[in-house]
C-alpha positions, -999 to +999 in steps of 0.1 A: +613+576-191+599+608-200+558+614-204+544+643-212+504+650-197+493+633-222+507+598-218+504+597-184+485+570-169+456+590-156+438+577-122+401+560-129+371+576-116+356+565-083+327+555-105+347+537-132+337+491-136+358+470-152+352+452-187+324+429-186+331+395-183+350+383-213+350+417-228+347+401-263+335+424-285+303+393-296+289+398-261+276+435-266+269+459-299+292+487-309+281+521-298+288+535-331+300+569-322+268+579-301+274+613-285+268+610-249+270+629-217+293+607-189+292+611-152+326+612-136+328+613-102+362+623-085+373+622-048+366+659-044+341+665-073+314+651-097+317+659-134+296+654-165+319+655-194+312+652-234+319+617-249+313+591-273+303+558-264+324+530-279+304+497-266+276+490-248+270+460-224+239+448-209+245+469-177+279+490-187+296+516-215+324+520-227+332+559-234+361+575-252+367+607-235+394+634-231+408+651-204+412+684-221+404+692-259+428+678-284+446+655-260+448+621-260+419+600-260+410+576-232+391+548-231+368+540-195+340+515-190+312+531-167+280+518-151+252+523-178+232+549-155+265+571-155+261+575-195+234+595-210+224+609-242+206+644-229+206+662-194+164+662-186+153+692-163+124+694-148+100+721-160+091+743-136 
């Protein structure tokens, strides 16, 4: 079989948790589209990447993020202190 990047099955982040128990859709509230920032960390790297948040859980989110713009969109549940709506600096 023949994939192309963008149907191949990428690897998960280090920082990546599985669905909550159950993962029925009654046992958290939709995230609506809510713009969020993620926090992906990598063997060699840590990213913070663009995404919208799908579902939220008590103490996890699910994002929808892409690897690159316009590819295919991927779906990864992350613990809720990886997912943010604003980077906060501190004034100096």
């Amino acid at each position: 079989m023949d994939w192309d990047d963008d149907n191949k099955l990428l690897p998960a982040p280090l920082n990546a948790v599985g669905a909550p128990p159950g993962a029925d859709r009654k046992d958290g509230r939709p995230g609506a589209g809510t713009l969020v920032l993620a926090r992906m960390v990598w063997p060699s790297k840590v990213t913070i990447i663009p995404a919208i948040a799908d579902w939220f859980s008590s103490d996890r989110t699910c994002i929808e993020w892409r690897q690159r713009p316009h590819s295919r969109a991927r779906h990864t549940w992350l613990p809720k202190q990886d997912v943010r709506t604003a980077l906060v600096y501190p004034k100096r």
